[in-house]
C-alpha positions in Angstrom: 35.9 -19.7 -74.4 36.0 -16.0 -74.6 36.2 -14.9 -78.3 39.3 -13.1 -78.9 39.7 -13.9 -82.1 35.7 -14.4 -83.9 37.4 -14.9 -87.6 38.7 -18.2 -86.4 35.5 -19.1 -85.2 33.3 -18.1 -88.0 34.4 -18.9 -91.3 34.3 -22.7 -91.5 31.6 -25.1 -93.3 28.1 -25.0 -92.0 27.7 -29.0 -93.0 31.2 -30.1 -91.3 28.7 -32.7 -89.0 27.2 -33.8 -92.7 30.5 -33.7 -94.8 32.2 -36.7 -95.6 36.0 -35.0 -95.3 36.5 -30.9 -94.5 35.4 -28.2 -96.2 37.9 -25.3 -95.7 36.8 -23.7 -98.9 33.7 -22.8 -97.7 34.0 -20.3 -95.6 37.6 -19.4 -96.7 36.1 -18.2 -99.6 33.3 -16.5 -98.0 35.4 -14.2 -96.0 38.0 -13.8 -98.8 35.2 -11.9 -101.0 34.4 -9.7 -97.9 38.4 -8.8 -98.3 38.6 -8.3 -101.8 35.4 -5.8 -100.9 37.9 -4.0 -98.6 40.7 -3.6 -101.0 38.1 -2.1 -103.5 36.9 0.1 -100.2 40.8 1.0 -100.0 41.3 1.7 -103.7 38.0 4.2 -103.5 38.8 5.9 -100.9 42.8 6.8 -101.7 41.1 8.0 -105.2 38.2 10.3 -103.5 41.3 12.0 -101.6 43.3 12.1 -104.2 40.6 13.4 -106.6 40.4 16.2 -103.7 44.1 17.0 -103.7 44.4 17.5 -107.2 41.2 19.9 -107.5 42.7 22.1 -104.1 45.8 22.0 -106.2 44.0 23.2 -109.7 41.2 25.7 -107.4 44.5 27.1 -106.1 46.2 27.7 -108.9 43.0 29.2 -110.5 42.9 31.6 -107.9 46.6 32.6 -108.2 46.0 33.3 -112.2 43.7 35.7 -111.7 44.5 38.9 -113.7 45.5 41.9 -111.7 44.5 45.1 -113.3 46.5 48.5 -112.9 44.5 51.2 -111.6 45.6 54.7 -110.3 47.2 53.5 -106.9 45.8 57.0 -105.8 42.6 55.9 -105.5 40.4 54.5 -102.7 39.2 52.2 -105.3 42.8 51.2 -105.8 43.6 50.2 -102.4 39.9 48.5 -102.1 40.6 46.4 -105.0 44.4 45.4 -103.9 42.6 44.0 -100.8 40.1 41.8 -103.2 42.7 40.4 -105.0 45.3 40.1 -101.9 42.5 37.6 -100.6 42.7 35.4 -103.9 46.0 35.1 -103.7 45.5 33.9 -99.9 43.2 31.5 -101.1 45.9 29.8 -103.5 48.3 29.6 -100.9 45.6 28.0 -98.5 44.3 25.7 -101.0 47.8 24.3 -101.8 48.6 24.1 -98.3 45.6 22.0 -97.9 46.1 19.9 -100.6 49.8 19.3 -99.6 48.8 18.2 -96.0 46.0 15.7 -97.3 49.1 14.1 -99.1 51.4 13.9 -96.3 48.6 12.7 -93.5 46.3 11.1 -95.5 47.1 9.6 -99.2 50.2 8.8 -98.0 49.4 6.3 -95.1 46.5 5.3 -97.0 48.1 4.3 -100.0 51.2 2.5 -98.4 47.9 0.7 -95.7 46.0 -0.4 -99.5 49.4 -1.5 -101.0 50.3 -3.8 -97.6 47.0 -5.1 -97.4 46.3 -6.2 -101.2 49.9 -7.7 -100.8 49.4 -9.9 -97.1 45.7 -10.9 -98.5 46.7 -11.6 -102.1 49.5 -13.6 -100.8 48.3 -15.0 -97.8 45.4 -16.7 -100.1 47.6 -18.1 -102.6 49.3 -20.0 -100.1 46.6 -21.5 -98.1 44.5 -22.6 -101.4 47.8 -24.3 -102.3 47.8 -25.9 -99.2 43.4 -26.5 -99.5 44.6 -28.0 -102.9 47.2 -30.6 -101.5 44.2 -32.1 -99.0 41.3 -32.0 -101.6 44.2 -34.5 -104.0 45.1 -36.3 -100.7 41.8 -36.7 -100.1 40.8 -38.2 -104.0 43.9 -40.5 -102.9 42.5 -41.6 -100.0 39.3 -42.8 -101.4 40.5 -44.6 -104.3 43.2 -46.8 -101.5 40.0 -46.9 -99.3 37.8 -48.6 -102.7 40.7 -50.7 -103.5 41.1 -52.5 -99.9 37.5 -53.0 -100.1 37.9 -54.3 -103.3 40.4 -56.6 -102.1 38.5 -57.9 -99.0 35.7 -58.4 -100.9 37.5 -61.2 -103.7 39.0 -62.1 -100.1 35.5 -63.4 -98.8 34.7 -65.0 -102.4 37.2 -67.3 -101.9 36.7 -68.0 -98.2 33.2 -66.8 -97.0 34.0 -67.0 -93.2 37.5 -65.3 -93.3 38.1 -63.3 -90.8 41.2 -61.8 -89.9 43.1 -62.6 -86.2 43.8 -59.6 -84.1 47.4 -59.8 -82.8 48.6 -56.8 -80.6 51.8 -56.7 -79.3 53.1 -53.9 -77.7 52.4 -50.5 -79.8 51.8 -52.5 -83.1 49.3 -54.6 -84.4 49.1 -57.6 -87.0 46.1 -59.2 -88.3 47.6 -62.4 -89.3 50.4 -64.8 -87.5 52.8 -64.6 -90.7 53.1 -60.7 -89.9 54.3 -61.3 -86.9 56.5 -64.1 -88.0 58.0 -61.6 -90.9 58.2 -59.0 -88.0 60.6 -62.1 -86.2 62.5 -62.5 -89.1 65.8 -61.0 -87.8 66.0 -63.3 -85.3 67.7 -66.8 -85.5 65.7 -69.6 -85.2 67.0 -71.3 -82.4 69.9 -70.3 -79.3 68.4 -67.2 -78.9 68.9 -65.7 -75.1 66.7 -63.7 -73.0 69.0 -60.2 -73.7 68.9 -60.8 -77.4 65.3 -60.6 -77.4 64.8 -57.4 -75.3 67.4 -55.7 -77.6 65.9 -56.5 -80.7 62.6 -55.2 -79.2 64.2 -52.3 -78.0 65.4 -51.8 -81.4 61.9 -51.9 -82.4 61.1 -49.4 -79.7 58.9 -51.7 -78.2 58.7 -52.7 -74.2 60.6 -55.8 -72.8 57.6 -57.2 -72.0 56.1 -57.8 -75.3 58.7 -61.0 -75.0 55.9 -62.6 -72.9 53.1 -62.2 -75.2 55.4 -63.8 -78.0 55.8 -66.9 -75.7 52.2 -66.8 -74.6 51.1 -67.0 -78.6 53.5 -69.5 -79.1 56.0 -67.4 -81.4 58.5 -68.1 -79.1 59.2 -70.7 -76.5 61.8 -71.5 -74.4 64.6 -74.4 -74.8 66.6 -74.3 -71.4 68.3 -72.2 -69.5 67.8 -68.4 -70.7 67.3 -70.7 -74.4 64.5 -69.5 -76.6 63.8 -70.6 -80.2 61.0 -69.5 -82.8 58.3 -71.9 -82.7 57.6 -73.7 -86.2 54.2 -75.1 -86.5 54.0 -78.5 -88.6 51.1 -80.8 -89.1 50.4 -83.3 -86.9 48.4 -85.6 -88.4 46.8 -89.5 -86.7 46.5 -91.7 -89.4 45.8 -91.5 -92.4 42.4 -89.7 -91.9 44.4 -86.9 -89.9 47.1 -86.9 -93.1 44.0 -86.6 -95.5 42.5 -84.0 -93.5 45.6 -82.0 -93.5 45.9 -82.1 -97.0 42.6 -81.1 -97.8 42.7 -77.9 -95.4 46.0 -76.9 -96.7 44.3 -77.0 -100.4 41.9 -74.7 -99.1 44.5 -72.3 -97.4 47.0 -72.4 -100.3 44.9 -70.4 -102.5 44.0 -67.8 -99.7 47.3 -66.8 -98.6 48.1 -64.6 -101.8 44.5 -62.9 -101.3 45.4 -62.6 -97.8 48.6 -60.7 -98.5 46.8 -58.5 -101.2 44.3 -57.4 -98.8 46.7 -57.0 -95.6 49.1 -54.9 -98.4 45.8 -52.4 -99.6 45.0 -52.3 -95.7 48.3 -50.7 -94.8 48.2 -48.4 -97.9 44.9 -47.4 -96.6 46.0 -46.8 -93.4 49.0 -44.8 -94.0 47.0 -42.7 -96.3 44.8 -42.0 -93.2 46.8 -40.6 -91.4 48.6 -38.7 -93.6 45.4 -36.9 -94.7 44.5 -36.5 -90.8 47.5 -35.1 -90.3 47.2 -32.5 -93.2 43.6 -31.8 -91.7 45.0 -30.7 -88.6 48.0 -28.9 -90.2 45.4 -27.0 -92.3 43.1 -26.2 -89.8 46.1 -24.7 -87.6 47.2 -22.9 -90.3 43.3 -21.6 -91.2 43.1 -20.4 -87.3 46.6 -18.3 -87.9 45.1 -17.0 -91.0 41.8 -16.3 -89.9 43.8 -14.1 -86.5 45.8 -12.1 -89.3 42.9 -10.8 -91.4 41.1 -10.2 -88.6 43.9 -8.0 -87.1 44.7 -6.5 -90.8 40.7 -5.5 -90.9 41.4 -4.2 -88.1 44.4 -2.1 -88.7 43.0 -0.8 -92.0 40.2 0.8 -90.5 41.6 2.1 -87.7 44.1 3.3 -90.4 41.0 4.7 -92.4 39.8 6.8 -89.1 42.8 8.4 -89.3 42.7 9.5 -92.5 39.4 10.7 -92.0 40.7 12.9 -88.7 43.5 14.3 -91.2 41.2 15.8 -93.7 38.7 17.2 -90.9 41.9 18.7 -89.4 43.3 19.8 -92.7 39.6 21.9 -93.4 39.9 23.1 -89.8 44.0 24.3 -89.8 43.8 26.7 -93.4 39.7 27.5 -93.2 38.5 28.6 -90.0 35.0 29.6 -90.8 34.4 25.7 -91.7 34.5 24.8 -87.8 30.9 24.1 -87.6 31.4 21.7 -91.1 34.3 20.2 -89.5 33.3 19.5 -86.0 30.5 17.6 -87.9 33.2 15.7 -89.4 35.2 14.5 -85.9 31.5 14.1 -84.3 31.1 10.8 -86.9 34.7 10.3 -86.6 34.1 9.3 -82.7 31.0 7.2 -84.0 33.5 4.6 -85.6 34.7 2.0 -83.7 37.1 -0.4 -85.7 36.5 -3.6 -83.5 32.6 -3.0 -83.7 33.2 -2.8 -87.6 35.0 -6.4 -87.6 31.8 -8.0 -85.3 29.8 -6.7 -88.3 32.0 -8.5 -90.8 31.7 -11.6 -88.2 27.4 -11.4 -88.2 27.2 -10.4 -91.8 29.6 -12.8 -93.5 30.0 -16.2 -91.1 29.2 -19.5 -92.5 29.8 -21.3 -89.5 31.8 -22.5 -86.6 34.8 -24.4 -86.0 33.6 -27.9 -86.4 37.0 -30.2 -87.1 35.8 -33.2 -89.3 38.6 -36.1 -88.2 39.7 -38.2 -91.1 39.0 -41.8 -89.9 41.0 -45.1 -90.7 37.9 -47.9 -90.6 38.8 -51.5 -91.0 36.7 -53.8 -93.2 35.6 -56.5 -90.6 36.5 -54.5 -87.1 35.1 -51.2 -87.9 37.0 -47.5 -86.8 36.7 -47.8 -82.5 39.9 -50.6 -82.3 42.4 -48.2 -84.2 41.7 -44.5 -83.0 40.0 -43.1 -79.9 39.0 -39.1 -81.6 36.2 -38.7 -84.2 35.1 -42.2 -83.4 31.0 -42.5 -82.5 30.9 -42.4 -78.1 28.8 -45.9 -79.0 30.6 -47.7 -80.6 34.3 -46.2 -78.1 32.2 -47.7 -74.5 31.0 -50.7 -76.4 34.8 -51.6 -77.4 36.5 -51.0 -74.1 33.7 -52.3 -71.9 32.8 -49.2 -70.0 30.2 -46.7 -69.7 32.1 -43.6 -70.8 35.5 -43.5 -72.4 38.4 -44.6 -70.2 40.1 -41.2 -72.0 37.3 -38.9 -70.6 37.2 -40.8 -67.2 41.2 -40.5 -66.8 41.4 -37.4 -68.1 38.8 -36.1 -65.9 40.3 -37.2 -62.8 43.6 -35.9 -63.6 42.4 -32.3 -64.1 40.4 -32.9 -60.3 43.9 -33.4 -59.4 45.8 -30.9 -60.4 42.8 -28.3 -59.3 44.0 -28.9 -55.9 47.5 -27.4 -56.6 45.7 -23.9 -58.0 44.3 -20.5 -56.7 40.9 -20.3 -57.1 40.9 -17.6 -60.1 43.7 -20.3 -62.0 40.7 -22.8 -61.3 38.0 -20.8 -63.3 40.5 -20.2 -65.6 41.2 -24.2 -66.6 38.0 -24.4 -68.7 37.6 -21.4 -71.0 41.7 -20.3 -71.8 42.6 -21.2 -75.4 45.6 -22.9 -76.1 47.5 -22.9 -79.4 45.4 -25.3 -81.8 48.9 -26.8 -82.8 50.2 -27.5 -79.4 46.5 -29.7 -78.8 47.2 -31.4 -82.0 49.9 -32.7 -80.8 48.9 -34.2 -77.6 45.7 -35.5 -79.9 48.1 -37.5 -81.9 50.3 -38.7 -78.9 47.0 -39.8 -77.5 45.7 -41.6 -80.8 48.8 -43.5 -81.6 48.8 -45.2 -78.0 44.8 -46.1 -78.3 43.4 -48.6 -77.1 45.9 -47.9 -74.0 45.2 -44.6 -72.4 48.5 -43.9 -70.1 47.7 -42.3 -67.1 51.4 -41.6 -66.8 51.3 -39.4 -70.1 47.9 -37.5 -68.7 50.0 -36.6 -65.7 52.7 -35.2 -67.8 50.3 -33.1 -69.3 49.2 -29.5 -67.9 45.3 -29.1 -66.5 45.0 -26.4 -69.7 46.4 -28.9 -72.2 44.1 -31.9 -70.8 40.7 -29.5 -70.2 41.6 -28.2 -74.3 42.0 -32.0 -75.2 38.9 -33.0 -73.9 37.0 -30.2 -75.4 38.1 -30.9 -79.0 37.5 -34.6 -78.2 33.8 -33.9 -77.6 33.7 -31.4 -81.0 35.0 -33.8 -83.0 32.7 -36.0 -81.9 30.6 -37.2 -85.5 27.2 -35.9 -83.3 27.3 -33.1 -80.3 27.1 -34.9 -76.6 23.9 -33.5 -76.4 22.7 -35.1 -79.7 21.1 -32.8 -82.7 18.1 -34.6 -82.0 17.5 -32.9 -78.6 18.2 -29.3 -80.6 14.8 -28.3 -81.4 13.3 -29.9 -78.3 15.5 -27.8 -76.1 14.8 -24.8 -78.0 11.3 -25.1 -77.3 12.0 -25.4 -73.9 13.4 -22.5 -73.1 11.1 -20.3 -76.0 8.8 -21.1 -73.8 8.0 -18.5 -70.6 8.6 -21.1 -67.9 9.1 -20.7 -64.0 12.1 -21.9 -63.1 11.0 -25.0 -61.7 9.1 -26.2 -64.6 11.5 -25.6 -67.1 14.1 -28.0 -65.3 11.3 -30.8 -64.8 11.6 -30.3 -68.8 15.0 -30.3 -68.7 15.3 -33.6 -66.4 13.3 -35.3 -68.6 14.6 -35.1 -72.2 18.0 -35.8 -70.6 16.8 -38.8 -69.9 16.5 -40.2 -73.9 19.6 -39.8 -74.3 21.7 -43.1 -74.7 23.8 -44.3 -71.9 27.1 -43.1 -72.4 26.2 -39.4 -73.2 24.1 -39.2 -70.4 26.6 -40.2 -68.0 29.4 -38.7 -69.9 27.7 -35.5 -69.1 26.7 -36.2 -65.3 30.4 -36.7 -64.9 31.1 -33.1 -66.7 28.5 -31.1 -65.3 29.2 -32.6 -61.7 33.0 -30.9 -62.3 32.2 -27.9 -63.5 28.7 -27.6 -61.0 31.2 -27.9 -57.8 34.0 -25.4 -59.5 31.2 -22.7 -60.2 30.1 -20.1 -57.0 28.4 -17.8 -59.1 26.1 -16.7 -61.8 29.1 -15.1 -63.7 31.2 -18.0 -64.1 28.5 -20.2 -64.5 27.7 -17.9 -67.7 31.4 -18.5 -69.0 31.4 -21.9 -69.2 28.1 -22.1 -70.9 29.5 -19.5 -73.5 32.8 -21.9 -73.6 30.9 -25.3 -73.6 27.3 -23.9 -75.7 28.6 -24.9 -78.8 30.3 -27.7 -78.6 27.8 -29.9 -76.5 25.0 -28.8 -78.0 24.4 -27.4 -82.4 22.3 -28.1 -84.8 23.4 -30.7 -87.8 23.7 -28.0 -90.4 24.4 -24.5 -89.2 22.2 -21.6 -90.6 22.1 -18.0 -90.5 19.1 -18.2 -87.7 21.0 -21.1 -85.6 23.7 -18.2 -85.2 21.8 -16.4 -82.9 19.6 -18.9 -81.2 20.6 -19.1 -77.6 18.8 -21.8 -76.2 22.2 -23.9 -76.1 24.0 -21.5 -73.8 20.8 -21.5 -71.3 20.5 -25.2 -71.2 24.4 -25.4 -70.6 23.8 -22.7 -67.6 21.0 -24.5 -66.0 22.9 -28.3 -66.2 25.6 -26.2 -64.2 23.7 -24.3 -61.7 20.9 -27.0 -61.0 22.8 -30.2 -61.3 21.5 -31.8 -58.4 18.1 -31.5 -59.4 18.5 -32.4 -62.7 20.5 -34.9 -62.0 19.1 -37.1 -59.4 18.5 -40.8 -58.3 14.9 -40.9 -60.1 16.4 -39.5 -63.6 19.1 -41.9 -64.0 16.9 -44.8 -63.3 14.6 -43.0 -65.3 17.4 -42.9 -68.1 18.0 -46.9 -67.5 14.5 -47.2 -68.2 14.6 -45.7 -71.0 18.2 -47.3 -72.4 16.4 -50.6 -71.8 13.3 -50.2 -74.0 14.4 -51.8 -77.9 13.5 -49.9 -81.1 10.5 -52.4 -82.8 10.6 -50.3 -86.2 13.8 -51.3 -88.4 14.6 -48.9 -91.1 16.0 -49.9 -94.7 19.2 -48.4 -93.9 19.6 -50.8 -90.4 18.6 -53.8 -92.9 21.1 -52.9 -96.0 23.5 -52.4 -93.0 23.3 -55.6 -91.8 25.5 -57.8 -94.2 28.6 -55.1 -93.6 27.7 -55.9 -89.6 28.3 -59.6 -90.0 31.8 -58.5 -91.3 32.8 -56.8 -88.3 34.5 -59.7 -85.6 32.8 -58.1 -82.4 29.7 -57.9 -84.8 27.3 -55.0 -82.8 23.5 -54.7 -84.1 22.8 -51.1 -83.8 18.7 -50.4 -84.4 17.1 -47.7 -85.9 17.4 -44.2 -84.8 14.0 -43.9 -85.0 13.1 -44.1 -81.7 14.7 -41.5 -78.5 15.0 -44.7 -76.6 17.5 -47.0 -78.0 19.9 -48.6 -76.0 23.3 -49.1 -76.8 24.2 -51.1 -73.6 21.8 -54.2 -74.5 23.7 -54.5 -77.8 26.9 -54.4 -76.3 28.9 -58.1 -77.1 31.0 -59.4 -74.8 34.5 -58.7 -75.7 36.6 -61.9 -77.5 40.0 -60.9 -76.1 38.7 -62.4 -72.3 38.9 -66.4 -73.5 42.4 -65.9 -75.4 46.1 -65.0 -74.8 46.8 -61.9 -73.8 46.4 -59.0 -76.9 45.1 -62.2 -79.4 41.7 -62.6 -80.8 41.7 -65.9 -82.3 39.1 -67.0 -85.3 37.7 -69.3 -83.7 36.2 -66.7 -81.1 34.6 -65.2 -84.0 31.1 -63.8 -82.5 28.2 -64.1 -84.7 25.9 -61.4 -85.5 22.7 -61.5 -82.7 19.4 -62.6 -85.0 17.3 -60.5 -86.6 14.2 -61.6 -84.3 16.2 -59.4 -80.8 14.7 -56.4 -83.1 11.2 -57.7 -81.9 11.7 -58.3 -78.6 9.6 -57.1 -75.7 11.5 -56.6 -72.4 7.9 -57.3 -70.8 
């Protein structure tokens, strides 16, 4: 992405992968004591000219007190002398016309420039630490909702160790227990309810027609007669009275539960509105830091451009009322061509910058199912393929072939064009959140509706809010040995081909399918270069940004060579290689996988994820089969309830 704008770029937290929630301050601050440097700078300079005003104003009127002896006007001496002091009184008139044209073309614009500025940067500040302010409380809210639904699912499981709650999703929303729904039903009678009742009310809760089938195939509803449908009641039904005992003694054991049950499913919705309302102010912040970030940088700008001037005003005021300073003042204008405004804002960039734009999403993760089933960005690639089943998300895969469509309607300048043109950070946000609220279902018909520029800017900020780069921070330093290395060509990509293939599975072929776009949309070396400057970043950084990582530019090469050699990077023997690879099990278990493991059993599609210590983990072999195939359609029932694989598949040899 070409930077046209390297304040919005620059000035955000160096540990956004590491931070728990965003840290605007950071950099905010950072850049914000570079400006209050400026405003000093402004202040200094107006007081230097203005200092030199008032002594050509005092020098002049020095000169023109002068006395001015009589002498015998007969005299050569006279006339000499008359000359003398003629030249005095020249001087004064010189040095108050100098001093009035530094006020008109220089302190003037300069001080109503320092007035304007201190004003928009003063101001500008206040508002968005107010704004800072409102997250950082949202944020303290957020956390003490989040501690009290754990709290509440944790006296939950005291009372019944194996609860677990029931996934119910119909249409758009989703329950987690068969009384939600059944409140959800409660403005519909009972019984002699009809077919176009049904779809209205659901219509009413802007929800498709066909959710009525789901309800009959749960057995909320079922059907009577003719276009007759009545809520179904369940009551015991108990043989004997063994079955009569039996149903006593469960419903002692439920009785208690139910007000637990309600507790938690009350702090879970608490928490989850709070989620997205802090997500939300995230984004509105961020948007609002980008628009910030534009206007200093065009302010800087303007004020030393503004400054330049100034500088050409006194040279020219020297040059217009004392001639024999032309040498002094042609020195002046020579510096005066020497600076250049926008290379004075890159230094501010490479001097000051604490980091790129890094957008930390603000997650909503459910005690016993985890973050993947409730939100598609932010959430670990892992844990998205594992849920849906697939080998890279059915977003990217969609979204992907939709843009390879719409290519074929565009000049072949619009087709370079798709992949590094920024779009309006709040105009993505919105299609972000369009997109999350419909997860798990990804509509194809809503992709369409959406431009090539939009869905290409989508999937970009999908992969940087990814919680680690595609490329993985642990391939960082092995890549930037690589290619610090003086390699031919061919050696370096038989490098290349091979550290690609520890990455797991869904990266790897996640970036097969990206490279293979962008390798058949590039003809040269040019473009090529442009879409590693727009992609360097965000598929490949360290985990904490420093002043040295600023400047490395190993990522950009890598990127360049993925495009321009992706058929021999890519090739049959690597991705079997990477299968290889995927398939090998980590035998070294670290104390965080084994404190971990007790929250896992929680989780109803429970996933044992080894140790990262090893390159060659595989994702796919821990993958459990998905609970929704053996029930109704949209219902996980409790009894499907996987357990947690053993302990012992850690130790297993594949051999």
């Amino acid at each position: 992405m070409p930077q046209e704008h390297p304040f919005q770029t620059s000035f955000w937290s160096p540990t956004a992968t590491v931070d728990n929630y965003p840290n605007f301050r950071y950099g905010f601050d950072i850049l914000h004591k570079k400006l209050a440097q400026s405003v000093t700078e402004n202040e200094a300079i107006a007081n230097y000219i203005q200092e030199r005003i008032e002594a050509e104003r005092h020098h002049g009127t020095q000169l023109s007190k002068l006395p001015h002896p009589e002498l015998d006007e007969l005299t050569t001496l006279s006339r000499c002398f008359q000359v003398v002091w003629a030249e005095s009184e020249a001087s004064a008139t010189e040095h108050w016309t100098r001093a009035e044209n530094l006020h008109t073309t220089a302190l003037d614009p300069l001080k109503r420039l320092a007035s304007r500025y201190s004003r928009i940067v003063s101001n500008a500040k206040q508002t968005l630490e107010q704004q800072m302010s409102q997250f950082e409380t949202l944020v303290k809210q957020l956390e003490q909702a989040k501690s009290a639904y754990h709290a509440k699912c944790r006296s939950l499981l005291t009372i019944q160790p194996n609860y677990r709650p029931t996934v119910i999703q119909l249409g758009t929303l989703l329950f987690y227990e068969r009384f939600q729904v059944e409140d959800w039903m409660r403005p519909l009678n009972e019984t002699g309810l009809t077919r176009r009742e049904i779809v209205h009310w659901l219509q009413d809760e802007h929800q498709s027609p066909s959710v009525m089938h789901d309800l009959i195939g749960l057995h909320f509803l079922r059907q009577t007669g003719q276009d007759q449908y009545e809520k179904v009641v369940r009551q015991p039904v108990s043989k004997g009275l063994y079955g009569l005992f039996k149903w006593q003694q469960q419903q002692q054991q439920q009785q208690p539960m139910e007000p637990y049950v309600r507790d938690m499913l009350q702090a879970d919705k608490a928490y989850r509105e709070l989620v997205t309302k802090v997500d939300k102010m995230r984004m509105q912040t961020e948007e609002a830091l980008f628009m910030h970030y534009e206007e200093m940088e065009s302010l800087e700008l303007e004020r030393i451009q503004t400054i330049k001037q100034v500088f050409i005003s006194v040279a020219a005021s020297l040059s217009n009322t004392i001639p024999r300073y032309k040498e002094t003042v042609d020195n002046m204008m020579l510096y005066q061509e020497t600076l250049k405004p926008d290379k004075d804002v890159q230094v501010v960039v490479e001097q000051y910058r604490t980091g790129q734009f890094c957008p930390r999403p603000v997650l909503y993760e459910n005690y016993f199912y985890g973050a993947a089933h409730h939100q598609l960005f932010g959430v670990a690639l892992d844990e998205v393929t594992r849920t849906e089943g697939t080998l890279i998300p059915n977003f990217m895969s969609k979204g992907m072939s939709v843009i390879e469509s719409g290519l074929a309607n565009l000049e072949t300048e619009e087709k370079h064009l798709v992949w590094i043109t920024s779009l309006p950070l709040d105009r993505v946000h919105a299609a972000r959140d369009q997109i999350n609220q419909q997860y798990p279902v990804i509509s194809q018909e809503l992709l369409e509706s959406y431009d090539v520029l939009l869905i290409a800017s989508l999937i970009r900020l999908y992969l940087m809010e990814l919680p680690e780069c595609l490329l993985t921070f642990e391939l960082y330093e092995p890549c930037k040995i690589i290619y610090s290395n003086q390699q031919d060509t061919e050696t370096r990509l038989v490098s290349v081909n091979k550290l690609l293939t520890t990455l797991p599975t869904p990266n790897y072929h996640m970036c097969k399918v990206l490279f293979s776009h962008l390798n058949k949309l590039c003809d040269d070396q040019t473009l090529s270069k442009r879409f590693a400057h727009s992609f360097g970043y965000v598929l490949l950084r360290p985990q904490v940004e420093s002043k040295v990582s600023t400047f490395e530019r190993h990522p950009y090469r890598l990127i360049q060579d993925l495009i321009e050699h992706y058929d021999s990077i890519f090739t049959t023997e690597s991705i079997k290689a990477q299968e290889e690879n995927s398939c090998r099990t980590s035998i070294v278990v670290s104390k965080t996988s084994l404190d971990s493991l007790d929250s896992s059993r929680r989780r109803i599609r429970g996933h044992l994820i080894p140790s990262s210590s090893t390159l060659f983990e595989d994702p796919d072999e821990l993958t459990s089969e998905s609970t929704m195939n053996s029930t109704p359609p949209n219902y996980v029932g409790k009894e499907d309830t996987l357990e947690l694989a053993s302990l012992d598949s850690f130790f297993l040899d594949d051999e």
